[in-house]
N, C-alpha and C positions, 0 to 999 in steps of 0.2 A: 696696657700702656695708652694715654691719652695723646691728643696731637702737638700740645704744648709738652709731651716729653720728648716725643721723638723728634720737633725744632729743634730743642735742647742737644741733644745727640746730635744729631746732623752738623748742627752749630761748631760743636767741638770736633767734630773729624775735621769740617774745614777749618776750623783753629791749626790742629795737628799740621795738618799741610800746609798750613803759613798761607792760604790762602784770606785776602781781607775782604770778608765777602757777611754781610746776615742775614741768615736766612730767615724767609717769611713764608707763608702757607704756599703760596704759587709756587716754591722750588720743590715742598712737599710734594704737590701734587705732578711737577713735570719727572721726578726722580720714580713717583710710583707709575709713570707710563712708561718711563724707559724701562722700568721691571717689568713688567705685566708683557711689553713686546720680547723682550731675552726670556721669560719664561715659554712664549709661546715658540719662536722661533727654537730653541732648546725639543719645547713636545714634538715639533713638525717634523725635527731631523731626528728625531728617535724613532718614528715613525716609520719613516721612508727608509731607514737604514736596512733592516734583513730585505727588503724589495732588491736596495743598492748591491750587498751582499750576493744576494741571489744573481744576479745579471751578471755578474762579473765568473763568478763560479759557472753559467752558463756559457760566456764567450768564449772560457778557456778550455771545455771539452772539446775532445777533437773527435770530427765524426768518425767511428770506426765501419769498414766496409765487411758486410755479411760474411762469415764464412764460407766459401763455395764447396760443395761436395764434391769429390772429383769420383766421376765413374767407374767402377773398376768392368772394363770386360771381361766377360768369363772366357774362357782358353779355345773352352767349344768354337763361340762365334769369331776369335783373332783367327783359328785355322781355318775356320771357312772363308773368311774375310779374303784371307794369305793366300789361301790358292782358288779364288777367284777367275783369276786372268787365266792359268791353267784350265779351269774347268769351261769358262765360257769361249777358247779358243780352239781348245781339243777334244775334251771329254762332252759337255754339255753340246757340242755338234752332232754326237752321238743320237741325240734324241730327236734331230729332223728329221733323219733316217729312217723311223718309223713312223712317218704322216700317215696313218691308213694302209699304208703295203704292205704286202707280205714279204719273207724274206728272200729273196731272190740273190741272184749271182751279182747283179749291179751293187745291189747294198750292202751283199757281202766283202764286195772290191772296195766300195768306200771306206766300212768300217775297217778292214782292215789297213788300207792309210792312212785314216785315223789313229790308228796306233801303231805303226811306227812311227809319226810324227811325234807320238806322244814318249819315247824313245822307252818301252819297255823292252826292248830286245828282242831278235828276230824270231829265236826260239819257240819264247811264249806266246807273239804273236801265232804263230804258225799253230798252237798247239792249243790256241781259243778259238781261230776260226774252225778247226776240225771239228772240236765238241761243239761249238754251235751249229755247225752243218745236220749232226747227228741228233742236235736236240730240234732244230727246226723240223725231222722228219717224222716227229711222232706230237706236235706240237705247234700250235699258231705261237711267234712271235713279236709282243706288239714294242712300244719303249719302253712299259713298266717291269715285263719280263725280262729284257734284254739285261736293264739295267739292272738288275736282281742276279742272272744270272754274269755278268760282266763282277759285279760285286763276291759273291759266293767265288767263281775260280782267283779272281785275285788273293781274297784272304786264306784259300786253302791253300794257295802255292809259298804263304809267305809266314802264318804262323807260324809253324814250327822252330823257322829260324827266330822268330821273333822272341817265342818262350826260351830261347838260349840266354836272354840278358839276365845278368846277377842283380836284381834290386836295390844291392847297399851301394850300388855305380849313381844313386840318382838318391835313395832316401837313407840318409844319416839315423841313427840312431845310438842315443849313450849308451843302451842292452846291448847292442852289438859286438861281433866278436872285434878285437881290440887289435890294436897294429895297425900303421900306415899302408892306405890304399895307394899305391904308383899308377898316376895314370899320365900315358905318352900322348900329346896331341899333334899330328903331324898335319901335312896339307900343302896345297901350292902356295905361294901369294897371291892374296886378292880374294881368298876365300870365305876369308871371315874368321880366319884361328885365332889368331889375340883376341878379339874380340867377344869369341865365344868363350876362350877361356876365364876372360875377366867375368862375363856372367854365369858360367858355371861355378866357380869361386865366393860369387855373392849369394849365390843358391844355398849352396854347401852350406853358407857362414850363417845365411839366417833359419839355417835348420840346426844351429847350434855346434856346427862341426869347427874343429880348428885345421883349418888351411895354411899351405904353403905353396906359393907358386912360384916357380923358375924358369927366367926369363932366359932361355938357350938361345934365344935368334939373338947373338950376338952380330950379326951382321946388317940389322936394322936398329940404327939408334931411334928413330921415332915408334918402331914396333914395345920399344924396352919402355918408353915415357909411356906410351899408351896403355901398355899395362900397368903400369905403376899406378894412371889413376884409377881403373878400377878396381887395384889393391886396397890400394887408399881407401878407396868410399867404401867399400865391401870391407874393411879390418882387417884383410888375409896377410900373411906375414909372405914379401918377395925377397926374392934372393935376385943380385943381377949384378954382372961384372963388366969390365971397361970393354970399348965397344971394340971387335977383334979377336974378345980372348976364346979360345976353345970351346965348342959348345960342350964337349962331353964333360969338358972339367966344370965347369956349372950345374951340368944335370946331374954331378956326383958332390958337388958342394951343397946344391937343395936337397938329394934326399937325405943327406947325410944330418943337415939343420932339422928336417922335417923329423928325422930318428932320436935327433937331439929332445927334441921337443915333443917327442910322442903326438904328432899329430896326427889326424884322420885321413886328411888328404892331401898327397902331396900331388901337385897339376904341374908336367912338363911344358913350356910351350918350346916351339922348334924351330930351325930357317924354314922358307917358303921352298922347299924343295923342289925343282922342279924332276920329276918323274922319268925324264928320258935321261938324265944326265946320269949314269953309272956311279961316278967315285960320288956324288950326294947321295944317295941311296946308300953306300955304303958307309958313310959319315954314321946317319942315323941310326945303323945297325952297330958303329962302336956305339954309340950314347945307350943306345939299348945293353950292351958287354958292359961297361964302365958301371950301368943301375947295380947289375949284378954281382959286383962285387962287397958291395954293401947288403945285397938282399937279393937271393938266389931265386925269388920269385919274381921279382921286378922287372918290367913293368909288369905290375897288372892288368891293365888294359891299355889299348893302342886304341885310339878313336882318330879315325880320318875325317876330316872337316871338309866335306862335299860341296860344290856352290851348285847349285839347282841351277844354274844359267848357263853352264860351259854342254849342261846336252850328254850328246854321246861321249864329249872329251872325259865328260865326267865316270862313265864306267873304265874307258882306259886307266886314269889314274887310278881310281882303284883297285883296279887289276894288279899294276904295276906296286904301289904300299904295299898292298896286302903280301906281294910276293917275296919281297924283303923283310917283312916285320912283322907276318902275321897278323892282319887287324882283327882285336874284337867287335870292333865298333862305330858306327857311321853319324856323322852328326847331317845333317840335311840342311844348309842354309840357304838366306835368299829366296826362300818358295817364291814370298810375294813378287818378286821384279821378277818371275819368270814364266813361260807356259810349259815349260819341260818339269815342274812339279814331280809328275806320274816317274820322272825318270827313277825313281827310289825304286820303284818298285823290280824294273831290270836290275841295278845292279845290286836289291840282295837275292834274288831271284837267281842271280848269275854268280855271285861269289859267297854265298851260304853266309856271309856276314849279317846280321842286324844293324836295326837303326835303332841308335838312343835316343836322339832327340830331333828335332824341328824346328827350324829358325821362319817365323815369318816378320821380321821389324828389327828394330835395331833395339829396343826398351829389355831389358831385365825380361818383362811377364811376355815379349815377342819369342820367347824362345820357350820347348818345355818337353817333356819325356813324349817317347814318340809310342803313340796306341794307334797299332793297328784299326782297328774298328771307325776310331774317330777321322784317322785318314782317308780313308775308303771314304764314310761317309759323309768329310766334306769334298774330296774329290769327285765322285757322283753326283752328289747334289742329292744325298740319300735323306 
């Protein structure tokens, strides 16, 4: 096409638009600059466009923050951790006692108020400083013996009650023989028994077990809420009634839901009993009559929830449970807030009970089945 046709053309569009206008070569040529800049200005912004794209797709990530690992401690070091304050108040004083001396009458005197502070009971005090006398007579002892030999009579006065515990009290198994475990958990207030219950419960649940627990302290409505949330987080199925009603007719309404439902474990929790008071004692021992009516072995174990801080109060009450209700079994809480830790070892020493478990923190993993060995050897400082 030549330039005298495309005049021609041009000409007739502005005809079409009624425009009275004729074109000459100069509108030719101003018509082909306004094209040639709309073609270019057209390239620039196709250009710059995925740049544009991009920055915008970049302002609107949001930074994400690192996942952080969270540490798990192992059991070992929370229980050495836990009785700490125990060891470095009472026991770990133990070992200034042998600077370089020998063993003599004076550090015999000391050690021995070392422990009764440490409230193992008068008995076995009495019945370690003899054998130590005897084994000083054929023998230098320095701290590292001491503390070897201080170790060796503890764990032999205390196994045997320890090998008494039943293992399926702590590890669930689906092979296992079949039928709801009853277990009573009794205690003062202030102990820690709701609390251990709701973590014993979340134990059970992610070992696969189906739980039940019954909230009997009807005489504490925040005792009832509080286990309810570690019902909650833990999936275990609570039973709990208006606040008031009968504790025994509740511990015969849970094991009864618990029979319903075939479940594994059914957890009593109980009032804060206080231990001098007669007709409470006797309460708990209907709750225990009422089990058995439903199931002639029930309960099956009785765990008294110990506070490691109450000391010597803490074997009386023991005393006093076990004498009403037969206990199978001791829960130990509180180590960490206390230096009477060692006290476990008087009162199963003294009432042929074992300990189940060990509380050092308030976390789920701060509590855990109780091993001789690991005791001892974070109590020593072995």
């Amino acid at each position: 096409m030549n330039v005298e046709a495309i005049i021609n053309l041009i000409q007739m569009l502005y005809n079409s638009l009624g425009m009275d206008r004729n074109v000459n070569v100069g509108d030719l040529w101003g018509i082909a600059s306004i094209f040639f800049m709309l073609v270019v200005i057209f390239i620039t912004i196709f250009k710059k466009r995925p740049e544009i794209a991009k920055v915008e797709v970049e302002e609107k990530k949001v930074p994400t923050k690192p996942v952080e690992k969270v540490e798990v401690v192992p059991w070992p070091i929370r229980l050495k951790n836990g009785l700490a304050r125990s060891r470095q108040e009472v026991w770990g004083k133990l070992d200034n006692l042998f600077s370089g001396a020998k063993l003599d009458d004076d550090i015999l005197e000391n050690i021995e108020e070392l422990l009764y502070g440490a409230d193992i009971g008068p008995t076995m005090v009495t019945e370690l400083i003899d054998q130590l006398q005897e084994k000083a007579k054929t023998e230098d002892i320095g701290a590292g013996e001491f503390k070897k030999f201080l170790y060796d009579f503890l764990y032999n006065r205390l196994k045997d009650v320890q090998e008494k515990i039943d293992p399926s009290i702590y590890e669930y198994s689906a092979d296992g023989p079949k039928g709801t475990k009853v277990i009573m958990v009794v205690g003062v207030n202030g102990a820690g028994k709701t609390t251990t219950i709701g973590k014993l419960a979340t134990k059970l649940k992610l070992q696969g077990a189906k739980v039940v627990v019954g909230a009997c302290d009807t005489f504490r409505a925040a005792a009832v809420d509080q286990l309810q949330v570690w019902c909650d987080r833990a999936g275990a199925h609570m039973i709990r009634a208006k606040e008031g009603t009968n504790p025994s007719g509740v511990a015969y309404e849970s094991l009864q839901e618990a029979l319903k439902m075939e479940a594994d474990y059914c957890i009593l929790d109980t009032a804060g009993r206080l231990h001098t008071k007669g007709n409470l004692m006797e309460e708990l021992k209907k709750n225990k009559r009422v089990l058995q009516k439903l199931d002639p072995k029930a309960p099956n174990e009785v765990f008294l929830v110990v506070d490691a801080i109450t000391g010597q109060n803490a074997i009386k009450q023991a005393e006093e449970f076990n004498k009403a209700l037969d206990l199978s079994g001791l829960i130990f809480t509180k180590c960490d807030g206390s230096s009477k830790a060692g006290g476990a070892v008087g009162i199963v020493q003294q009432l042929k009970v074992p300990i189940v478990y060990i509380g050092v923190g308030e976390t789920v993993d701060d509590i855990n089945v109780f091993n001789l060995d690991e005791y001892l050897g974070a109590l020593l400082n072995l």
